[in-house]
C-alpha positions in Angstrom: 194.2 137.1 196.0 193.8 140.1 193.2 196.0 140.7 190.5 198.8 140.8 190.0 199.6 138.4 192.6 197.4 135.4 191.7 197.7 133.2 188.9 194.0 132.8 186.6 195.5 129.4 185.7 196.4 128.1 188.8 194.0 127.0 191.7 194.7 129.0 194.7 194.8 128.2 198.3 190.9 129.2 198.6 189.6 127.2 195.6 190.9 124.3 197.1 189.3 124.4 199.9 185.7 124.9 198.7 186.9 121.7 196.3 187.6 120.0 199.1 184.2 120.8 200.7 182.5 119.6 197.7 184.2 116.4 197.1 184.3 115.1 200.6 180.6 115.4 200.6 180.2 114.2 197.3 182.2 111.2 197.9 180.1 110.7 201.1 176.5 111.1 199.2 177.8 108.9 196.5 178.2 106.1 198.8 175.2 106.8 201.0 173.2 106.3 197.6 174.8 103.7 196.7 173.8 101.7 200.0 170.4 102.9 200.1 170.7 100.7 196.1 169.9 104.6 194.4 172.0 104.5 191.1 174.0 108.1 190.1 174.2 108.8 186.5 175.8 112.3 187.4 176.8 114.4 190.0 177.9 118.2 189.5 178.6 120.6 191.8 179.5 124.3 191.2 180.0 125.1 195.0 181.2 128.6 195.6 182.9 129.9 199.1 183.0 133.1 200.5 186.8 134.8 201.4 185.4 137.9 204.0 186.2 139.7 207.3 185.6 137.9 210.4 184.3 140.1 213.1 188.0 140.5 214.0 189.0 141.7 211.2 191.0 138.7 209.9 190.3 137.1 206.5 188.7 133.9 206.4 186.1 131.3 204.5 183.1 132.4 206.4 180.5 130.5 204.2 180.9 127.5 201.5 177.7 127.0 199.1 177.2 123.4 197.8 175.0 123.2 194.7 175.4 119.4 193.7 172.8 118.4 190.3 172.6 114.9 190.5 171.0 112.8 187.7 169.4 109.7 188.8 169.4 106.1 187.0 167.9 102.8 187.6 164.7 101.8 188.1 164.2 103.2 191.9 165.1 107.0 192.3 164.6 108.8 195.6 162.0 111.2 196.6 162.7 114.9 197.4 163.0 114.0 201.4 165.4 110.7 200.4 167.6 113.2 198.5 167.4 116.3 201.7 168.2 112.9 204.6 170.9 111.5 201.7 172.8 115.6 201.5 172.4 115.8 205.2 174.4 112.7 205.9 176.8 113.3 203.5 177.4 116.5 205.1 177.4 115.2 208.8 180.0 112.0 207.9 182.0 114.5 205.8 185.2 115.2 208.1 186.1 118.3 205.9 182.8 120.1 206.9 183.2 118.6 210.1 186.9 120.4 210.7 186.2 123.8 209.5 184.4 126.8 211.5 183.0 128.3 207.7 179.3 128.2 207.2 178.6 125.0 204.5 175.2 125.1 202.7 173.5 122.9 200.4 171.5 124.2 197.7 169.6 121.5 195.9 
């Protein structure tokens, strides 16, 4: 919401949202990794969301960007493919993506 109705310090209803995007599927890649014996050093995300007209005319998230940097440890670190299967079922066990109608991407 624009000033001088929203709070800078505060996180608004629409922040929260794309933060819940990005941590359910970081929670979910995490794991996946984790089974598949990959060790995380780091993960990062700076996911973005989109607030825009749907076509009628009502506000809405129409499209959540995931951009996760993950730094690798150990001694076995996936390929590029490994990473692409690992975000895509982290995004298909992810019951946030899974409940919302908004376009999610992942950006690697």
């Amino acid at each position: 919401m624009p000033q001088p109705w929203s709070d800078l310090n505060a996180v608004d209803p629409e922040e929260a949202f794309v933060a819940s995007l990005s941590s359910c599927h970081m929670l979910f890649f995490i794991d996946l990794a984790r089974r598949a014996r990959f060790v995380i050093d780091s993960y990062v995300d700076n996911a973005e969301g989109v607030l825009d007209k749907r076509p009628d005319g009502r506000m809405a998230m129409t499209r959540v960007t995931l951009r996760p940097q993950v730094q690798w440890g150990g001694e076995s670190q996936p390929d590029a493919a490994a990473i692409a299967d690992l975000h895509h079922r982290a995004h298909e066990a992810c019951f946030i993506a899974n409940s919302v109608t908004s376009e999610v991407t992942i950006e690697q």
